[in-house]
C-alpha positions in Angstrom: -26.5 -9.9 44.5 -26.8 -13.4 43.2 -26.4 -14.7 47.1 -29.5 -13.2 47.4 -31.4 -14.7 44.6 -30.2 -17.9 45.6 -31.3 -17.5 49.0 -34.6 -16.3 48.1 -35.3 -19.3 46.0 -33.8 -21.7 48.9 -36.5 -20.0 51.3 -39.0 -20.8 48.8 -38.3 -24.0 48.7 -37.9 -25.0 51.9 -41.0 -23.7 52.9 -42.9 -25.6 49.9 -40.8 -28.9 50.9 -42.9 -29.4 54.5 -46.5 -29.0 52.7 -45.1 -31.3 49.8 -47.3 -34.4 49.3 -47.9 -36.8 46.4 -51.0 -35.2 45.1 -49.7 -31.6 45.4 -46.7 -33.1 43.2 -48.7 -33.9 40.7 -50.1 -30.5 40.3 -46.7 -29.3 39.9 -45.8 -31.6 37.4 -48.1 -29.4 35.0 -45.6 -26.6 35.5 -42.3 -27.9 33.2 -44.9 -28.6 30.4 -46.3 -25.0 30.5 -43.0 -23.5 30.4 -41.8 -26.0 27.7 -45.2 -24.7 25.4 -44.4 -21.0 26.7 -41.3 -21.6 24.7 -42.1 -22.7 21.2 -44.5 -20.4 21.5 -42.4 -18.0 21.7 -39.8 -19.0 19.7 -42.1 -19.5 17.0 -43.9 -16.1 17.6 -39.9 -14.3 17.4 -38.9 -16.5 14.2 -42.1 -15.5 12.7 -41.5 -11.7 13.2 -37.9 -11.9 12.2 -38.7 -13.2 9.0 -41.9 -11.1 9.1 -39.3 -7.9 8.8 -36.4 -10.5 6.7 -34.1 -10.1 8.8 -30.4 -11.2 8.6 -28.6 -14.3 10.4 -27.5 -11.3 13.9 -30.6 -9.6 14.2 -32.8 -12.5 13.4 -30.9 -14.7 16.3 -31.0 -11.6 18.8 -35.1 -10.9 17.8 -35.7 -15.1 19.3 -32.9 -15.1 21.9 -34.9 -11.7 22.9 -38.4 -13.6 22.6 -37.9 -16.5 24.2 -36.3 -14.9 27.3 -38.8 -13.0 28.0 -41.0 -15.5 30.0 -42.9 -14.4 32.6 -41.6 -14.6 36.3 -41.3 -18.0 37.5 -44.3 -20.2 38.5 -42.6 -21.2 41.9 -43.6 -17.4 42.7 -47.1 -17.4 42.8 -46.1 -20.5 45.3 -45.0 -18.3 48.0 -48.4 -17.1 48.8 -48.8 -21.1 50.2 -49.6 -20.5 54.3 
């Protein structure tokens, strides 16, 4: 199963690679930052609810592991649709 995921993200990107230029890399540049303030955001959101509920040390730890996993898909997705 992983061979798969790993070959659908090495089709992705070798189709995105041939339509790559400098502006289009700067668009994509936006993308890291997003996902960084995705994060804290939801880390803060999943601290705030643990202590919200006061929560010990192992629930409080699995409540933000839980939180900040669950980020949407991944950007590069939506860059399939390129033609």
């Amino acid at each position: 199963m992983q061979g798969s995921w790993c070959a659908d993200i090495s089709a992705v990107f070798t189709k995105l690679a041939s339509q790559l230029t400098a502006d289009k890399l700067g668009e994509l540049a936006v993308i890291p930052v997003i996902f960084a303030v995705q994060t804290l955001v939801s880390y803060y959101c999943s601290l705030g609810m643990a202590k919200l509920f006061k929560l010990k040390k192992r629930p409080r730890n699995f409540v933000i592991a839980m939180g900040v996993r669950c980020c949407p898909y991944p950007p590069w997705v939506n860059l399939t649709d390129v033609p």
